[in-house]
Legacy VTK file of the C-alpha trace (Angstrom):
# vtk DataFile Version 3.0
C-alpha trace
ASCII
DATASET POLYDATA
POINTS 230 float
-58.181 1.603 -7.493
-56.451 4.950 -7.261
-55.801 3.931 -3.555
-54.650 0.659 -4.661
-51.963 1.994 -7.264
-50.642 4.871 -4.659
-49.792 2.023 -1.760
-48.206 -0.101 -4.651
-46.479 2.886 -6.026
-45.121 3.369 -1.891
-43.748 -0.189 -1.936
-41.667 -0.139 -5.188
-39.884 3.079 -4.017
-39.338 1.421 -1.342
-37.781 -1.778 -2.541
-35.993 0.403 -4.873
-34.726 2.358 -2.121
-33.508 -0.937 -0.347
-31.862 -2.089 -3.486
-29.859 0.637 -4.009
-26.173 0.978 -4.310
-26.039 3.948 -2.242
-28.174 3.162 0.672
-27.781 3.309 4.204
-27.093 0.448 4.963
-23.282 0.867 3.640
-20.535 2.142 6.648
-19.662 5.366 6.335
-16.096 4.863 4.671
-13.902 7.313 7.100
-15.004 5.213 10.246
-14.131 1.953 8.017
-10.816 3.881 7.341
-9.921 4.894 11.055
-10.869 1.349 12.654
-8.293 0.189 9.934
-5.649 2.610 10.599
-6.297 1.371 14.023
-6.683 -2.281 13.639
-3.239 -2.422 10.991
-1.112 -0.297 13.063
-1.215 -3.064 15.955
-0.009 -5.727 13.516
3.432 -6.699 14.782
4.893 -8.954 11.895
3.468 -9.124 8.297
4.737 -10.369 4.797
4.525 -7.698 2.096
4.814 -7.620 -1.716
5.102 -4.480 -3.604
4.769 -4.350 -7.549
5.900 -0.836 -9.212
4.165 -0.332 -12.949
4.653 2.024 -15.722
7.397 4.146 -14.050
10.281 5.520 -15.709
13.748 4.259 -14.516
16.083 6.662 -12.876
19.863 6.865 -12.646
19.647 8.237 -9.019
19.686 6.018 -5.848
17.776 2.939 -5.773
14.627 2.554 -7.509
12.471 -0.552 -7.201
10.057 -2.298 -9.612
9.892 -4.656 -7.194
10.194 -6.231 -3.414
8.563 -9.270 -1.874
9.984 -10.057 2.147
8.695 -9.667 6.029
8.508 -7.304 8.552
8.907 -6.798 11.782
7.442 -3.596 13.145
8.854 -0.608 13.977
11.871 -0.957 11.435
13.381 -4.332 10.653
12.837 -5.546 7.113
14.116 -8.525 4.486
13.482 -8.847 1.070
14.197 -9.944 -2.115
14.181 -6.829 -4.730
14.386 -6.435 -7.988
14.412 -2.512 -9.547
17.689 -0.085 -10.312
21.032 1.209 -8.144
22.237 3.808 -10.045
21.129 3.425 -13.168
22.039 -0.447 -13.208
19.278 -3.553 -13.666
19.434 -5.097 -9.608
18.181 -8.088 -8.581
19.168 -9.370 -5.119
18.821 -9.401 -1.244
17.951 -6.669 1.144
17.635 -6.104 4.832
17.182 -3.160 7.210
17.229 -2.822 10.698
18.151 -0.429 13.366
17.968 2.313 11.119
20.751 1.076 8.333
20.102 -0.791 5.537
22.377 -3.315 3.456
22.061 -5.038 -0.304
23.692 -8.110 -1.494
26.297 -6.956 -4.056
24.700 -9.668 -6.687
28.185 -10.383 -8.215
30.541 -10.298 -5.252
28.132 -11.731 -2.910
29.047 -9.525 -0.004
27.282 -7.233 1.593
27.161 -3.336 1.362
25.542 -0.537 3.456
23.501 2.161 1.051
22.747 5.396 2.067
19.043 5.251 3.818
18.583 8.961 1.997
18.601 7.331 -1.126
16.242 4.738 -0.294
12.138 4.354 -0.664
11.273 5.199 2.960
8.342 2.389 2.695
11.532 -0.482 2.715
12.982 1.376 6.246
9.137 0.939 7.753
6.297 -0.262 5.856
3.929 -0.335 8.303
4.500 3.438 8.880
4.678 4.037 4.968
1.184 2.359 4.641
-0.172 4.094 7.392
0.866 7.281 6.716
-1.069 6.875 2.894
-4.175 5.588 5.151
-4.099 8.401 7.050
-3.433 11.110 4.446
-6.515 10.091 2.490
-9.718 12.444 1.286
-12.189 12.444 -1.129
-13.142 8.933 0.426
-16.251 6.396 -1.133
-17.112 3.285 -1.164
-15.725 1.122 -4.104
-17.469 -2.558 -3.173
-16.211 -5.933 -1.764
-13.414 -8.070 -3.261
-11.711 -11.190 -2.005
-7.818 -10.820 -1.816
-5.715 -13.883 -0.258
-9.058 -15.836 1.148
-10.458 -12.675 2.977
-13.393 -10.943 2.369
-13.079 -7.394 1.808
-14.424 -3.790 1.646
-12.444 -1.416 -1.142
-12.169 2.499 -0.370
-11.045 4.748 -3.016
-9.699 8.199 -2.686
-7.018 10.614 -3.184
-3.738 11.362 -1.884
-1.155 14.455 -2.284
1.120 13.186 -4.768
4.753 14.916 -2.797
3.157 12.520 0.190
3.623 9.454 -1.837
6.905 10.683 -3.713
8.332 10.725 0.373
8.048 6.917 0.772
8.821 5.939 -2.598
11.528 8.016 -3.267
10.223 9.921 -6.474
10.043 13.821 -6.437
8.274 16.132 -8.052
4.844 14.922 -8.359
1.865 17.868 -8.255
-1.540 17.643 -7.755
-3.194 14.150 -6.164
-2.818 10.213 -7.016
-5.599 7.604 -6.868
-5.617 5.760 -3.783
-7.744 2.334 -3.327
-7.643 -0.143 0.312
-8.832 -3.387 0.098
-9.438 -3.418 4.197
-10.562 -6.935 5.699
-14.413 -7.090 6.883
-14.069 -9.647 9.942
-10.682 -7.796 11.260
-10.530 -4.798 10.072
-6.573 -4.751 8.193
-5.277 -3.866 5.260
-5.032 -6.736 2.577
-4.174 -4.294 -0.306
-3.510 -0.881 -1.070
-3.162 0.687 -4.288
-2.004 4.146 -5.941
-2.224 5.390 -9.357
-1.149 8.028 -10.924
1.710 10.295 -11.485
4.151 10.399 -7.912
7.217 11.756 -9.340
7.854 13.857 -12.190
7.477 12.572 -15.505
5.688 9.427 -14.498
2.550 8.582 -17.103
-0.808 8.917 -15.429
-1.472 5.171 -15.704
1.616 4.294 -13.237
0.752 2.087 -10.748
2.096 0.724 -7.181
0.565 -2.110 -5.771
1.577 -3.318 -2.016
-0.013 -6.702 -0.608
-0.096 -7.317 3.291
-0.410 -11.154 4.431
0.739 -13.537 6.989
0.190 -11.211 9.819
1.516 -11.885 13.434
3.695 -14.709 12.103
7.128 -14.920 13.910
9.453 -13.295 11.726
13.466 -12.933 12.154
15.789 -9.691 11.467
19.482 -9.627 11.572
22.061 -7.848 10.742
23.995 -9.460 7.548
26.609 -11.370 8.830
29.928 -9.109 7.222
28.281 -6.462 6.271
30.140 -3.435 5.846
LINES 1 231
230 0 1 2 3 4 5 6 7 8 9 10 11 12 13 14 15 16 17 18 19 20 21 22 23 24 25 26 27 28 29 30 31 32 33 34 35 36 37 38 39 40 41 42 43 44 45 46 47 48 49 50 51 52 53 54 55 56 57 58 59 60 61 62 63 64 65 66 67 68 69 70 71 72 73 74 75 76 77 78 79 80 81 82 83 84 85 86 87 88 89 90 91 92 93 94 95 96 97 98 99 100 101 102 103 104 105 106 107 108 109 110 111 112 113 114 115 116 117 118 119 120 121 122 123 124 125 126 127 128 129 130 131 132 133 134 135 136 137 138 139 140 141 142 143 144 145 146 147 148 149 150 151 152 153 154 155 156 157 158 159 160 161 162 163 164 165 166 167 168 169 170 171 172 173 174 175 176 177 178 179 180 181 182 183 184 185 186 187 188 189 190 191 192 193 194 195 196 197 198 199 200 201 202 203 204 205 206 207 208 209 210 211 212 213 214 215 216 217 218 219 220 221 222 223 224 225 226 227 228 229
């Protein structure tokens, strides 16, 4: 009996062991991270939409709560934003290539070149903005599987430098780190999702949050210059 009670005391440790959460059977999440960094960083074209939470508004430059368009990589871009230029409520058109970047004028219609200094550096390359948050990443663990858009998908959660985030969204003086969750596709390997929260810029609530989506990748996607922009 003794005997008998060890062995079955072997196999429930066991099938605990097997049922864990934790067990080995999980991917270590930095090689999941790199074969993502990898895998999104060869996406040509994608559709992105970025949704900006709980953040203050600022009279300075332009400041987005806000942007749903395409991309076409290395730095051609079209959206439709909504946020603040200046101070003022925006809602309109935007487009970047070749290094410049214009905005509808909502009233006049026309078109108008803004100062790229004053701009989230995510809208002049997303792809690079993304990566670069991919790639800055410690602290990482597994958070579980979620479906986003019809694809199955592993979350990793970590941290990020805050002044590394404030670069691409335009926000300065953030201190210390920010949350930082991917939502990376299991059969291919991209980014579906990413996620930070947390304070980027100074003043911002701990509860802020930025949200970007990634879809429609490789589809054929169009950049011009405005026609009479200034």
């Amino acid at each position: 009996m003794p005997r008998l009670l060890a062995g079955l005391g072997v196999v429930l440790v066991a099938i605990a062991a097997a049922g864990c959460g934790g067990g080995g059977s999980k991917e270590d999440p930095a090689v999941v991270l790199r074969r993502s960094a990898a895998a999104t960083e060869n996406v040509e074209t994608f559709h992105f939409a970025l949704d900006i939470a709980k953040v203050p508004t600022s009279a300075k430059g332009l400041q987005l709560t806000g942007a749903e368009g395409d991309a076409k990589v290395p730095d051609a871009v079209k959206a439709e934003v909504s946020g603040r230029f200046a101070g003022f409520p925006l809602s309109t058109s935007l487009v970047s290539t070749g290094g410049r970047l214009w905005i509808k004028n909502p009233l006049s219609g026309s078109w108008q070149a803004v100062d790229v200094a004053t701009t989230p550096a995510f809208l002049l390359d997303p792809s690079k903005g993304v990566l670069a948050l991919m790639r800055a990443m410690t602290d990482l663990h597994d958070a579980g599987s979620e479906d986003v858009g019809g694809a199955s998908t592993t979350r990793i959660a970590g941290k990020v430098d805050a002044s590394k985030v404030g670069r691409l969204v335009a926000a300065k003086g953030g201190a210390g780190s920010v949350d930082v969750t991917l939502w990376i596709g299991k059969d291919d390997a991209i980014l579906r999702r990413i996620q930070v929260t947390g304070p980027v810029g100074k003043g911002e609530p701990a509860d802020a949050v930025r949200t970007v989506e990634l879809s429609r990748f490789g589809e054929p996607v169009t950049v011009e210059a405005p026609e009479g922009a200034s």
